[in-house]
VMD Tcl script that draws the C-alpha trace (Angstrom):
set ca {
  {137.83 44.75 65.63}
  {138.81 48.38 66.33}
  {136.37 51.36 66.02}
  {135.30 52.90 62.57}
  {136.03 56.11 62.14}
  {133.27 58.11 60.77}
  {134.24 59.66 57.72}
  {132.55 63.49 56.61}
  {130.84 63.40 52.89}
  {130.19 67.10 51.85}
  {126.79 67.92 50.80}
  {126.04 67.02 47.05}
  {126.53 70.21 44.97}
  {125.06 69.45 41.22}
  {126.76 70.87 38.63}
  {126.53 73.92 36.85}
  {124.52 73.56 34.15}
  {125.87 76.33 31.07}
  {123.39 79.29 30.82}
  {119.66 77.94 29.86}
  {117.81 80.37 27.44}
  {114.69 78.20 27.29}
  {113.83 76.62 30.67}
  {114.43 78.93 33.51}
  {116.39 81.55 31.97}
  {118.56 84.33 34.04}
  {116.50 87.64 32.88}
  {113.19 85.68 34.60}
  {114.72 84.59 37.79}
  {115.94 87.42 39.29}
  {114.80 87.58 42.82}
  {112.60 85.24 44.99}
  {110.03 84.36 42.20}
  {110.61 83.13 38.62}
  {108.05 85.03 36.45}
  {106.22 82.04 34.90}
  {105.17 81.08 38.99}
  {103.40 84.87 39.24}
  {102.01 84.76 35.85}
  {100.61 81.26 36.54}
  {99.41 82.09 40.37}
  {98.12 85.59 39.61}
  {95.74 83.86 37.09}
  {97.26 86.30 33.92}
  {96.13 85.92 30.89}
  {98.35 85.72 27.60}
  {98.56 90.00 27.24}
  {99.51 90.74 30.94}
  {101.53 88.27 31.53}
  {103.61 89.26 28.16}
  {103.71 92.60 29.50}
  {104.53 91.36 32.93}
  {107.64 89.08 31.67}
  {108.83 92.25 29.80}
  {108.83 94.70 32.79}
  {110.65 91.91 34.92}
  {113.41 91.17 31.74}
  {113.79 94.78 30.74}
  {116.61 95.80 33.35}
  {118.41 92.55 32.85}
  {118.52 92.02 28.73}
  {120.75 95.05 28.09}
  {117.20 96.68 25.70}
  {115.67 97.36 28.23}
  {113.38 100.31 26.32}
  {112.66 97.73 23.81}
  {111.17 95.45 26.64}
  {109.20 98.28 28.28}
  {108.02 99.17 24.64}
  {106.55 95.56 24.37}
  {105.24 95.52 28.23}
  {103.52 98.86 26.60}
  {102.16 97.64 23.92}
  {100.69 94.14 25.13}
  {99.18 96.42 27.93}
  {97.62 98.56 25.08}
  {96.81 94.97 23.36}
  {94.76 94.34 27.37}
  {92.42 97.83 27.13}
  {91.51 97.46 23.73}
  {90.15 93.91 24.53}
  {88.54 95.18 27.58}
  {87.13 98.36 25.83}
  {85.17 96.23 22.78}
  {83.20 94.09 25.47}
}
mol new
graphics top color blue
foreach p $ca { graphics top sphere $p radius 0.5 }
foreach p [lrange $ca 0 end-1] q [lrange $ca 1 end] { graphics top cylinder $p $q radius 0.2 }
display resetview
C-alpha cells in the first residue's frame, strides 16, 4: 500500500445567521462586552440597567437622543426610588 496523503480541512466557519433583533442584537454588542453580561455582572437592577442598555444603543440605532432621553429618564426613575427610602 502506498502512503496517504494527508488532506487540509479548513476550519468550520458557521453560517451567517440574518440580523437577530431579539437574542444578541447588533446595537448591544458593539465592542468586547454584550450589555446583558455588564448588566448581569455589575449586579443592576431593572432602572440602571434600562438606562445603561440605552446609553450603549444610542450611537448605533440612528435616535440616538431618543435613547439618551430614556437612559435619562430611567436614571430619574433610580433617584426618585432612592430619595423616598
Amino acid at each position: 500500500m502506498g502512503a496517504q496523503m494527508a488532506t487540509f480541512t479548513p476550519p468550520f466557519k458557521p453560517p451567517i445567521p440574518p440580523k437577530e433583533m431579539v437574542h444578541h442584537p447588533d446595537h448591544y454588542n458593539k465592542g468586547e462586552f454584550e450589555v446583558i453580561d455588564v448588566i448581569y455582572d455589575w449586579n443592576l437592577n431593572f432602572s440602571l440597567g434600562s438606562a445603561i442598555k440605552y446609553i450603549a444603543s444610542a450611537e448605533h440605532k440612528g435616535n440616538d437622543i431618543e435613547d439618551l432621553k430614556k437612559a435619562k429618564q430611567y436614571i430619574e426613575f433610580e433617584i426618585e426610588n432612592r430619595l423616598s427610602k
